[in-house]
N, C-alpha and C positions, 0 to 999 in steps of 0.2 A: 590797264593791267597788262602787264608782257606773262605769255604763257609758253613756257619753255620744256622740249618735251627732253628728255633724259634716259638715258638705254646705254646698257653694253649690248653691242650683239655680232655674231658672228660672220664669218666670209658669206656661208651660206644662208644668212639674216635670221638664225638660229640667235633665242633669245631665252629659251629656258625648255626644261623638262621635268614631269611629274612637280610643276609648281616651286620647281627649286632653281640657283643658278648652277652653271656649269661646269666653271671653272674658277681657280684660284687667283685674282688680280688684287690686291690688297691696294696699289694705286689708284686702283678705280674706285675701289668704297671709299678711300679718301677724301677723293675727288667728290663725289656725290655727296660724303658727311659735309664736306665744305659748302659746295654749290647751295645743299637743301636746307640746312642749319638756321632757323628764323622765317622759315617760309613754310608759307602751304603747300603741300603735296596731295597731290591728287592719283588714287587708283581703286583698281575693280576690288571684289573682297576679296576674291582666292590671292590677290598679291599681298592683301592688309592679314591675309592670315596666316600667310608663310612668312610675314614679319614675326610673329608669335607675341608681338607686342608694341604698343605705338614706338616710333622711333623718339628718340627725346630730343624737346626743342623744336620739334614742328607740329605744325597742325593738320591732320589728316582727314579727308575728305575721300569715303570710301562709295563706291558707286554700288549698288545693289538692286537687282530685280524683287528682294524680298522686302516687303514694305513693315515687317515688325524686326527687321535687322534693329539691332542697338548700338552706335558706335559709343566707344569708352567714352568716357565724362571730359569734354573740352574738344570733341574731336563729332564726325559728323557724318553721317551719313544720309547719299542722295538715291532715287529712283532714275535719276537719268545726268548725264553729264551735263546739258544743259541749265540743272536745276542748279548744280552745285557751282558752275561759271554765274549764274545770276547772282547767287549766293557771294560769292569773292566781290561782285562789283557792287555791288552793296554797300559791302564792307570797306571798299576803297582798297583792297587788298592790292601789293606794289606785283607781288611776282607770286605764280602760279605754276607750283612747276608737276607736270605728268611724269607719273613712277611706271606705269604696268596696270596688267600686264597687256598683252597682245591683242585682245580685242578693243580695249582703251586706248592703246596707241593707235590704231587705225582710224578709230572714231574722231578722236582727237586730234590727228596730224593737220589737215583743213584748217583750225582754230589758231595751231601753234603760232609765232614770232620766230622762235628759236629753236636750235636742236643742239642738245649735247650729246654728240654721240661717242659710246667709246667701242672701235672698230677693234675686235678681237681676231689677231692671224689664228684663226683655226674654222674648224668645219665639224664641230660635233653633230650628232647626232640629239635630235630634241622633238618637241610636240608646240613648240609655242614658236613664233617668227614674226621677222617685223617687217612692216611694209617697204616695198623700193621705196628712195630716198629719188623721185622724181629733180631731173637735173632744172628741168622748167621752171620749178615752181621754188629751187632751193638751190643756196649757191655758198660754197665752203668759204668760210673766212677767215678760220683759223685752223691750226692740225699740228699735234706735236707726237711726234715716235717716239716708242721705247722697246729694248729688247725684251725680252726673256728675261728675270732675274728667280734668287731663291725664294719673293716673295707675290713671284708674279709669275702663273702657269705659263704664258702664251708672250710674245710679242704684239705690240697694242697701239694703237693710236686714240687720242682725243682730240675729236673734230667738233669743229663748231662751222652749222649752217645758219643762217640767216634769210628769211622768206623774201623771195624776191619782189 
């Protein structure tokens, strides 16, 4: 199973605030509806509840310290990140990709294959951040720029590392 983690996040590795995102990239949800679409995604609950609803077409694996959590009918929820990884390999599951939010990626990073990152030109102001992107351990393989446009706040890249 390749486990590939997935984040827009900031200059200042600002990655959200009050449980919401930041800013306007309509490219990057794209990006993500495409990447995530037929796949398992995996995140904590406060990110599966600021979705306000399963996303469609994947299968969600929510992590919770609360052991009477109920995930929606088809969709899953674990006590530990561990459990829900045993879970996928079970399954045979191809691809495993990590959504959020910030305590899950950090947990998570260790495990990854992959990282899609989309590097956002700005420096908001936030409460969530994501970990250095250690050069040692991860090495850019691909990156494509874009400006500014009317449907996109910020200037942005999508980067893809690969664990060395």
């Amino acid at each position: 199973m390749k486990i590939i983690l997935i984040v827009a996040k900031a200059k200042n590795q600002v990655i959200g605030k009050d449980n919401q995102l930041i800013w306007k990239l309509s490219a990057d949800l794209k990006r993500f509806k495409n990447l995530t679409t037929g796949n398992f995604i995996l995140m904590g609950r406060k990110t599966f509840e600021s979705l306000g609803k399963p996303l469609p077409n994947r299968t969600h694996l929510i992590i919770t310290r609360n052991p009477d959590f109920q995930a929606p009918e088809g969709h899953y929820a674990f006590l530990s990140l561990e459990d829900a990884v045993i879970f996928c390999n079970k399954l045979g599951v191809d691809k495993l990709f990590i959504i959020g939010g910030g305590e899950i990626y950090r947990e998570a990073l260790p495990l990854c294959d992959q990282l899609e990152i989309t590097e956002v030109d700005a420096e908001p102001e936030g409460d969530t951040f994501f970990p250095k992107i250690d050069s040692d351990q991860w090495k850019e393989v691909g990156r494509e720029e874009f400006p500014s446009d009317e449907k996109n706040e910020y200037p942005y890249a999508f980067v893809t590392y690969e664990k060395i």
